[in-house]
C-alpha positions as a Markdown table, in Angstrom:
| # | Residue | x | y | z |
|---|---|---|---|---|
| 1 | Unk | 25.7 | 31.1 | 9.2 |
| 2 | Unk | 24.6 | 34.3 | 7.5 |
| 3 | Unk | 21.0 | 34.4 | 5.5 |
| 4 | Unk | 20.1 | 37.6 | 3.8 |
| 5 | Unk | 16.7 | 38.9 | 3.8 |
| 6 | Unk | 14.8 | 40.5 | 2.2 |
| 7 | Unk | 13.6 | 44.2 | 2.3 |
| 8 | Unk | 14.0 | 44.5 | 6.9 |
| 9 | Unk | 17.6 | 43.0 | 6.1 |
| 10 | Unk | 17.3 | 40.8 | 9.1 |
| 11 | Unk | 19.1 | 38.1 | 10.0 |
| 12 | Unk | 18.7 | 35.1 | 11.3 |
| 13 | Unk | 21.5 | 33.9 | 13.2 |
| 14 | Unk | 21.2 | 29.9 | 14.9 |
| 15 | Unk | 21.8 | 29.7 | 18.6 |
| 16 | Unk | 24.9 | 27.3 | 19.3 |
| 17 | Unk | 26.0 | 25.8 | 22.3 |
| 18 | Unk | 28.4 | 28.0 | 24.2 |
| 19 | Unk | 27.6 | 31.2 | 21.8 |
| 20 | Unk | 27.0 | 34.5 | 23.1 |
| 21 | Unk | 23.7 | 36.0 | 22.2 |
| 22 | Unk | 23.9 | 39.7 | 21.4 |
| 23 | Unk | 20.9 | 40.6 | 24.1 |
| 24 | Unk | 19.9 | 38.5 | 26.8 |
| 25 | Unk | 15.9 | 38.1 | 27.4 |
| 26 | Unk | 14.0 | 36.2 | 30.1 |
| 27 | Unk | 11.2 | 35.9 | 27.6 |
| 28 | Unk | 12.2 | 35.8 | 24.2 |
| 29 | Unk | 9.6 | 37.1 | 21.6 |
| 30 | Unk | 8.3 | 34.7 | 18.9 |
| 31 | Unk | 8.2 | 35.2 | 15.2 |
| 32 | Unk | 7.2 | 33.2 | 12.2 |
| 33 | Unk | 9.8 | 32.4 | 9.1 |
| 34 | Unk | 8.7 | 30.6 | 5.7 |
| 35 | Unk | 9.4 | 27.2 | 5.1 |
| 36 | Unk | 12.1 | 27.9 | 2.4 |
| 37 | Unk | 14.1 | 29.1 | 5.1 |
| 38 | Unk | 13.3 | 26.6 | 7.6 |
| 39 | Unk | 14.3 | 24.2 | 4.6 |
| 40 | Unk | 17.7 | 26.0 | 3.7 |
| 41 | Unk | 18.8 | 27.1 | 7.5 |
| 42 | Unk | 17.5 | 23.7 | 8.9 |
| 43 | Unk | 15.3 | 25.6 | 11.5 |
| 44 | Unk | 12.4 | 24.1 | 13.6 |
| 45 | Unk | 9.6 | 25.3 | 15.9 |
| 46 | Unk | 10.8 | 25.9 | 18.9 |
| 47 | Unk | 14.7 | 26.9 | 17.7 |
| 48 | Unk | 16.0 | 30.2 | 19.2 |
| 49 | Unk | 17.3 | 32.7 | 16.8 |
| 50 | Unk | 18.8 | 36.5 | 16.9 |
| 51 | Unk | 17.5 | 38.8 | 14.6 |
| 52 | Unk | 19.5 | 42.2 | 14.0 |
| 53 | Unk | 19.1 | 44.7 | 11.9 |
| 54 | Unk | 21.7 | 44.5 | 9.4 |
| 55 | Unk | 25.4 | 42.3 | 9.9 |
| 56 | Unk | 27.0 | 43.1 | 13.3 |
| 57 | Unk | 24.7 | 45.3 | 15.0 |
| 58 | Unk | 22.9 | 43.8 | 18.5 |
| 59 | Unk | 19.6 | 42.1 | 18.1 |
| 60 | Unk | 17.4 | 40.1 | 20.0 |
| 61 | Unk | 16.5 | 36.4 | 21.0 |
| 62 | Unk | 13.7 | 35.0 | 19.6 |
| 63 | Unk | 11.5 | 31.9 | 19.2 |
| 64 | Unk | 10.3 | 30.4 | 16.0 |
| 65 | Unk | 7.0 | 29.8 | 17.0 |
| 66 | Unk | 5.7 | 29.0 | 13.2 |
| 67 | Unk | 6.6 | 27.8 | 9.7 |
| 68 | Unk | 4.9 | 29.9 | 7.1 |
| 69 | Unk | 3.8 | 27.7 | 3.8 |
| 70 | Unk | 4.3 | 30.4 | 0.4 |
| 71 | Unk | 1.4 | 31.7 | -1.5 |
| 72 | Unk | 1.3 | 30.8 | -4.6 |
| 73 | Unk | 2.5 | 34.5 | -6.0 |
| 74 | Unk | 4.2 | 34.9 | -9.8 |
| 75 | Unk | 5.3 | 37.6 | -8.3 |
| 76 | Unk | 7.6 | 36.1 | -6.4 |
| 77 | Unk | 8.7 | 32.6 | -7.7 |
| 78 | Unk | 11.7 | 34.2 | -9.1 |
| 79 | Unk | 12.9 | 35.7 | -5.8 |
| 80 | Unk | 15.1 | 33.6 | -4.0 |
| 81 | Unk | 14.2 | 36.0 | -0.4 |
| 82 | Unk | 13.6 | 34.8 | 2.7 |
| 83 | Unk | 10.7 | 36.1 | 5.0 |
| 84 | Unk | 10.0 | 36.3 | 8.5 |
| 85 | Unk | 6.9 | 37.7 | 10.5 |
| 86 | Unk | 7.4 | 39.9 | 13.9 |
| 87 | Unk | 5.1 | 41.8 | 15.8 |
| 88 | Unk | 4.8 | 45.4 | 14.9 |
| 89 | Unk | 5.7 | 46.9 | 17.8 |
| 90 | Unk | 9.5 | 44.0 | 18.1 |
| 91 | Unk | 9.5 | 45.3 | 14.2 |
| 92 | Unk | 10.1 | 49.1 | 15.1 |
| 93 | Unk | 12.2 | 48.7 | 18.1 |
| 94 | Unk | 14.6 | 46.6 | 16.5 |
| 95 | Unk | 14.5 | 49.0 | 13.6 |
| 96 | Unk | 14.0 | 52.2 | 15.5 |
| 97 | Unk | 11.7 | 53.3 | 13.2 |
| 98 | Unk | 9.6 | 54.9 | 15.3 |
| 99 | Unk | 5.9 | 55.3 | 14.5 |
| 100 | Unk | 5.9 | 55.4 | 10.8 |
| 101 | Unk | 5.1 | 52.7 | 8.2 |
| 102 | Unk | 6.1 | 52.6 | 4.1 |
| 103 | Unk | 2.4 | 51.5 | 3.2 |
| 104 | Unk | -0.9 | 49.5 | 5.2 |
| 105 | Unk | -3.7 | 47.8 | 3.9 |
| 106 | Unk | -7.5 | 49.0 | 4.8 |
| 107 | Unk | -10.8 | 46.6 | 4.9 |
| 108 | Unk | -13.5 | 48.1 | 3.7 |
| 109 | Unk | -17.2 | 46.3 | 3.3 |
| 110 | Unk | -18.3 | 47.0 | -0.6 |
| 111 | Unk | -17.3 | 49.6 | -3.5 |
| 112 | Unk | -18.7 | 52.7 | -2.4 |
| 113 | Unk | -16.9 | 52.7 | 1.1 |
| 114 | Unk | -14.0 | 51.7 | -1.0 |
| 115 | Unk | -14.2 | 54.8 | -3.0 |
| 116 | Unk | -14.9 | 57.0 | 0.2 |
| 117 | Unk | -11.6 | 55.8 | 1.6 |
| 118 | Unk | -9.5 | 56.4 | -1.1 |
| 119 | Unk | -10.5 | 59.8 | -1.3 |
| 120 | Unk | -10.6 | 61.0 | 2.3 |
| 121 | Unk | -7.2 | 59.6 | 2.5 |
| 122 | Unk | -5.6 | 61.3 | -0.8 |
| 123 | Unk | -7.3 | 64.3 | 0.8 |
| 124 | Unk | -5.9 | 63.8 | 4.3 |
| 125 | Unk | -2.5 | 65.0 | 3.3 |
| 126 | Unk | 0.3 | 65.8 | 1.1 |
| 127 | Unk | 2.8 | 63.0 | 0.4 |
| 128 | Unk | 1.2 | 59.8 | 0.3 |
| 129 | Unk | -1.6 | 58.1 | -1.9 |
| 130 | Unk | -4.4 | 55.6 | -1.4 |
| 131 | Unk | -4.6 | 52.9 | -4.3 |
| 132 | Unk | -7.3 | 50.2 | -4.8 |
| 133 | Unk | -5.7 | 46.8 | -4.3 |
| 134 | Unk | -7.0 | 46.0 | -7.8 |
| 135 | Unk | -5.6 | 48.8 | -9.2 |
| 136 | Unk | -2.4 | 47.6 | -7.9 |
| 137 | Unk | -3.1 | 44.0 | -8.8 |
| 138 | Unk | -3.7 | 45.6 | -12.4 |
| 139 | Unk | -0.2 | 47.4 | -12.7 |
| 140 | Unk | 1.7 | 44.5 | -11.4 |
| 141 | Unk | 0.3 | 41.8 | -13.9 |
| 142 | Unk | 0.7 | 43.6 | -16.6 |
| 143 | Unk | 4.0 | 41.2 | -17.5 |
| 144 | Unk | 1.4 | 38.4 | -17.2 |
| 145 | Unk | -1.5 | 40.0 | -18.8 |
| 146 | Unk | 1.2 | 40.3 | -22.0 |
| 147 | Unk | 2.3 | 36.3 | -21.5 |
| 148 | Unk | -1.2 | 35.4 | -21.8 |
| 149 | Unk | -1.9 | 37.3 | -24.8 |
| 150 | Unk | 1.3 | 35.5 | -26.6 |
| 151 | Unk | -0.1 | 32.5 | -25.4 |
| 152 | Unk | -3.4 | 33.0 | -27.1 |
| 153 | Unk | -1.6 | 33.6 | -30.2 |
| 154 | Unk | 0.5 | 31.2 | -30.2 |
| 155 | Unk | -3.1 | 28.8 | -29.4 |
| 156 | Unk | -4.8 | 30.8 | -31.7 |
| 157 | Unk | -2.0 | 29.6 | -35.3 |
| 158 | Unk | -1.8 | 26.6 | -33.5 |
| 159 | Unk | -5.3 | 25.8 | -34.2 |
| 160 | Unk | -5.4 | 27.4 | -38.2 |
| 161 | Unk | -2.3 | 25.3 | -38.8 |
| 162 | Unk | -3.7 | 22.3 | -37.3 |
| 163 | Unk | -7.3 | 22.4 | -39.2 |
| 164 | Unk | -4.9 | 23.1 | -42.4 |
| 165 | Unk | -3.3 | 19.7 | -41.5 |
| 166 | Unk | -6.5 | 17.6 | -41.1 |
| 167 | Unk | -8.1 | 19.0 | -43.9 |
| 168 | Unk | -5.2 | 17.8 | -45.8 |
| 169 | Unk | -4.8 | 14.5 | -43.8 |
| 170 | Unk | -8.7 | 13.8 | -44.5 |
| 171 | Unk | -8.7 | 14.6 | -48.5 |
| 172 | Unk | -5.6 | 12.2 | -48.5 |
| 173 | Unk | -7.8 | 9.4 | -46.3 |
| 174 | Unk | -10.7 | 9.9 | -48.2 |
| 175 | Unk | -8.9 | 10.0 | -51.8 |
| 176 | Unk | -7.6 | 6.7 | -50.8 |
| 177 | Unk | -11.1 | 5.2 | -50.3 |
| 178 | Unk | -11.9 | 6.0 | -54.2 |
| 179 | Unk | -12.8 | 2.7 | -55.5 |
| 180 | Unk | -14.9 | 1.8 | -52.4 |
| 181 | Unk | -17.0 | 5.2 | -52.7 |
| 182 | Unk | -16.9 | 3.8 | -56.9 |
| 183 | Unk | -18.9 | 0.5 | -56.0 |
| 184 | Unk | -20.8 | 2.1 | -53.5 |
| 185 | Unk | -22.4 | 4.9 | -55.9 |
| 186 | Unk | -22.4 | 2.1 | -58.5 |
| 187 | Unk | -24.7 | -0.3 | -56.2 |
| 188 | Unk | -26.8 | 2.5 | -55.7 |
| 189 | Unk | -25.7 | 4.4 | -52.9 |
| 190 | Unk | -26.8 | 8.0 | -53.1 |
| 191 | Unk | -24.0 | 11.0 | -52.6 |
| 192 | Unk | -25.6 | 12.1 | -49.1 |
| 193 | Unk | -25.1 | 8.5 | -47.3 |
| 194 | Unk | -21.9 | 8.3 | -48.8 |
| 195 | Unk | -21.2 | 12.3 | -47.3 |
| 196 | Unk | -23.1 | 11.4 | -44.1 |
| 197 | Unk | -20.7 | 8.4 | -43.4 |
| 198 | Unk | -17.5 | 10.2 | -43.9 |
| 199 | Unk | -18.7 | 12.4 | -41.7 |
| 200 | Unk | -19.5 | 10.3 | -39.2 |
| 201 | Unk | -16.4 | 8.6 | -39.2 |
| 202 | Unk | -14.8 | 11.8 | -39.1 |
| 203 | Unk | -16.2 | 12.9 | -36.2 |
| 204 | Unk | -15.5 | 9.9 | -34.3 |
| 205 | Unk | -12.0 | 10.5 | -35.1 |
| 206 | Unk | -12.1 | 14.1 | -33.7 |
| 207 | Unk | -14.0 | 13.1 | -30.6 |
| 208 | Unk | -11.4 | 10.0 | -29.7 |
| 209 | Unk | -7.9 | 12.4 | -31.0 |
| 210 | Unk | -9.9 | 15.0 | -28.6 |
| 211 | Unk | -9.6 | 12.7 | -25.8 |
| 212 | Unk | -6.3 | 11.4 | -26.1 |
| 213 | Unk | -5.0 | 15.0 | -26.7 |
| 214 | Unk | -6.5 | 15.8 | -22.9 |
| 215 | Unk | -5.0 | 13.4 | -21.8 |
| 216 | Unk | -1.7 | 14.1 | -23.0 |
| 217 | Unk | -2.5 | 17.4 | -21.8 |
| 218 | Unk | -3.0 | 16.4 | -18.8 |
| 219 | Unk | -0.2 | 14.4 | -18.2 |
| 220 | Unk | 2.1 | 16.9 | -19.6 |
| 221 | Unk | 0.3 | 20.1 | -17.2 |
| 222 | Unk | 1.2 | 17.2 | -14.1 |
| 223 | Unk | 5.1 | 16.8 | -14.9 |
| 224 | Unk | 5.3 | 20.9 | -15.5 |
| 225 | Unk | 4.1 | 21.7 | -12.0 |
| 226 | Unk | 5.8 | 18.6 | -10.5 |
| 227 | Unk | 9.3 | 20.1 | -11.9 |
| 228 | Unk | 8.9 | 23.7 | -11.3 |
| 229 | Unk | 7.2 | 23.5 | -8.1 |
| 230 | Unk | 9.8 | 21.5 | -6.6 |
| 231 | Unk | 12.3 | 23.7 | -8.4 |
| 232 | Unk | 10.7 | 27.1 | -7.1 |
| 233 | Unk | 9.4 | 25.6 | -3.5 |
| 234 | Unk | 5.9 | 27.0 | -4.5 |
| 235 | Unk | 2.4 | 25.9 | -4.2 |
| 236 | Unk | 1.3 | 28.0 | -7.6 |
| 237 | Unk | 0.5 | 25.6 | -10.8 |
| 238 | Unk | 2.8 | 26.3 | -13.8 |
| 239 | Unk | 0.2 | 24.6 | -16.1 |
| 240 | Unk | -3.5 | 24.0 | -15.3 |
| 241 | Unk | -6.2 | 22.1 | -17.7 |
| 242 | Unk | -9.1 | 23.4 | -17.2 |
| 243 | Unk | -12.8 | 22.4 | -18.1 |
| 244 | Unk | -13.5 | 25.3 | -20.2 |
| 245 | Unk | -10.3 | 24.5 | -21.7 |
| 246 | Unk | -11.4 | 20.9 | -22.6 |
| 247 | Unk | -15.0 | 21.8 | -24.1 |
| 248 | Unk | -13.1 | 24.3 | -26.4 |
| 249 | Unk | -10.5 | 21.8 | -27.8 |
| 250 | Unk | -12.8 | 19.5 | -28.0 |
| 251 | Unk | -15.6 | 21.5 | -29.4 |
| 252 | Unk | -13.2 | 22.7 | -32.3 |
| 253 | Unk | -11.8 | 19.5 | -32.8 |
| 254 | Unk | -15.5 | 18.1 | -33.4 |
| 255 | Unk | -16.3 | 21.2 | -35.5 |
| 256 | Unk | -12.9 | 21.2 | -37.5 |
| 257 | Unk | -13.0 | 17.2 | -38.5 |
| 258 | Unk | -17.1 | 17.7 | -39.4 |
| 259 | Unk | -16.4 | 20.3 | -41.9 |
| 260 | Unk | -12.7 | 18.8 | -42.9 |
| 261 | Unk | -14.5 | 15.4 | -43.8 |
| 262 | Unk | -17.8 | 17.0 | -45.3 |
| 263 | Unk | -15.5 | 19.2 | -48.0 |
| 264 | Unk | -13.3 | 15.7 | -48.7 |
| 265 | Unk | -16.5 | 13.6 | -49.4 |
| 266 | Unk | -18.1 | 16.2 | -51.3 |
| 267 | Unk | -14.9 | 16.4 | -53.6 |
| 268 | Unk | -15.2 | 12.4 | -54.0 |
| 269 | Unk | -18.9 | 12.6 | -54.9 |
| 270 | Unk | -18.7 | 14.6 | -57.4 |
| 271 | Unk | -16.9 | 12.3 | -59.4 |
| 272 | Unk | -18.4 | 9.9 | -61.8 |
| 273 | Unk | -18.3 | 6.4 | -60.3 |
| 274 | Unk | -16.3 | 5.1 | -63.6 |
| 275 | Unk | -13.8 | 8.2 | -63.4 |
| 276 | Unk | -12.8 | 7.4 | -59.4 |
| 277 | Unk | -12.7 | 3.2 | -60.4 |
| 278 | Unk | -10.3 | 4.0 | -63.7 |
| 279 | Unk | -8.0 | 6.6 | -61.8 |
């Protein structure tokens, strides 16, 4: 069985009973794979492997000594690559790379030593170039930083739409209600009770469709990650609900049914009692 890996190339190639390994070792070097290939090639801790370098050429024997769980990446839930971890110095003999790397990560303690690396590196020599990691993390979100953008605008007509529709659905609820706004004015009810009721009830409305929205919400953001998760083999969330997200929706659905049902009973009020009981 044959799995191809990403980037190194390497393969991972079960140990069978009778099988010639391609270089004997009286102690076999560990390395760590991820659990999508532990999944797919039904590896365990413990299992001996050979890794080569690309199909056919010799490798060596090696111990799983670890299962490596994902991190939850976008970068990467699309990839369907498999990852192993060796030691650096197993990494270049296998390769015979020799002492030379494509790229490393440096620690530093704040901002200013950050700086200081970057340019003593840049300035070290010709033909190579220090980044920030968040300048990197900035250039490779950009695809996202664009998604999230749509999504705001897509939230953003969803919610003028929406306050559209209530105004209209509350105009329609409160027209209804004509005769009983009639008799109320009639028995003496002033206009501002008869405002300050509508839009009372109205905001109970907003404040219990609030509720059961989140928890549609909520239910809906549960089944996304449940599918995609298991459909990816990743620990990232596809969907998350979020408190901030909660007060807003709810804030503007408070805030949206207030005004919707203050404009409907002022229409209604300013109707002569006998001109809403003859209509």
């Amino acid at each position: 069985m044959r799995l191809p890996l990403a980037v190194l190339l390497l393969l991972l190639l079960p140990l069978r009973a009778g099988a010639q390994g391609p270089v004997a070792q009286d102690a076999p070097r560990s390395i760590a794979i991820d659990s999508r290939l532990a999944a797919d090639a039904a590896l365990r801790v413990g299992d001996r492997v050979v890794v080569a370098p690309e199909p056919g050429a010799p490798g060596d024997t090696v111990v799983i000594a670890a299962i490596v769980e994902r991190r939850a990446d976008p970068a990467e839930i699309a990839r369907g690559e498999y990852r192993i971890r060796l030691h650096l110095d197993h990494l270049q003999a296998l390769l015979g790379y020799g002492d030379r790397v494509d790229r490393f990560a440096i620690g530093t303690r704040d901002a200013r030593a950050t700086g200081e690396a970057v340019s003593r590196i840049n300035a070290a020599a010709y033909g190579f170039r220090a980044h920030r990691s968040a300048d990197v993390a900035v250039e490779t979100s950009r695809t996202f930083a664009v998604v999230s953008r749509f999504h705001r605008a897509i939230g953003l007509i969803t919610i003028v739409a929406s306050a559209i529709f209530l105004l209209c659905i509350m105009l329609l609820k409160v027209d209804e209600r004509r005769r009983d706004v009639a008799a109320l004015r009639l028995i003496g009810c002033s206009s501002r009770t008869i405002v300050g009721s509508v839009v009372l009830e109205a905001a109970a409305v907003a404040v219990l469709g609030s509720l059961a929205g989140v928890g549609v919400g909520s239910a809906a953001s549960w089944i996304v990650n449940h599918h995609y998760q298991a459909v990816y083999r990743t620990p990232l969330r596809f969907s998350v609900v979020t408190g901030d997200i909660v007060l807003i929706a709810v804030a503007l659905s408070l805030v949206l049914g207030i005004v919707a049902g203050w404009l409907a009973a002022r229409r209604l009020v300013r109707k002569p009692p006998l001109v809403l009981l003859g209509r």
